[in-house]
C-alpha positions, -999 to 999 in steps of 0.1 A, spaced: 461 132 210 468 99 237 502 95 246 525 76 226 549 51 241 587 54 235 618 35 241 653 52 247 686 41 241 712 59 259 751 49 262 760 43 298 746 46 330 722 69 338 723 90 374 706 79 401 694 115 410 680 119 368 666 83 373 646 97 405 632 126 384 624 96 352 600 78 378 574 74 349 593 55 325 609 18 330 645 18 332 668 -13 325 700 -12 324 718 -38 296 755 -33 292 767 -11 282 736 8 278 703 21 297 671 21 285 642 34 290 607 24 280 573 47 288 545 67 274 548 106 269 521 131 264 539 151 234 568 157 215 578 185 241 582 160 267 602 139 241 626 168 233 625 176 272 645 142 277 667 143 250 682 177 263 684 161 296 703 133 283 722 155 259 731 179 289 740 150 312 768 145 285 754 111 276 754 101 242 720 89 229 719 60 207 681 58 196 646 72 203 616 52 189 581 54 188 568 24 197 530 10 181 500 15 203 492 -17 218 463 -33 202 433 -38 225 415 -72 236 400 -88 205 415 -64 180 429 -85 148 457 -73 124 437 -76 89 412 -60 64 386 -39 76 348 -52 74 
């Protein structure tokens, strides 16, 4: 199965030093939360970084799955 892109919400700042160890994901930070946008190979690597966050004492406002991106050309619509 290809990965499947996420976005997490999380309350707060995140650390510097569990940013450092995040390098794969994009982080922005919009005030009063952080968030963090990337692609994960499995739903053990999504549960991974909810315990981080969950561990760090942060409190996690949303996980979603975002849609695969559509490739060049592709067209939302009935099948031919």
């Amino acid at each position: 199965m290809p990965e499947a892109s996420y976005q997490v919400r999380v309350s707060g700042v995140i650390p510097d030093e569990v940013l450092a160890e995040l390098r794969d994901l994009t982080v922005s930070v919009e005030p009063p939360e952080t968030v963090l946008h990337g692609s994960l190979p499995d739903q053990s690597a999504v549960v991974g970084l909810i315990s981080r966050i969950h561990g760090l004492g942060l409190r996690l406002i949303e996980v979603r799955r975002l849609p695969a991106e559509e490739g060049p050309g592709d067209q939302p619509g009935p099948s031919r």
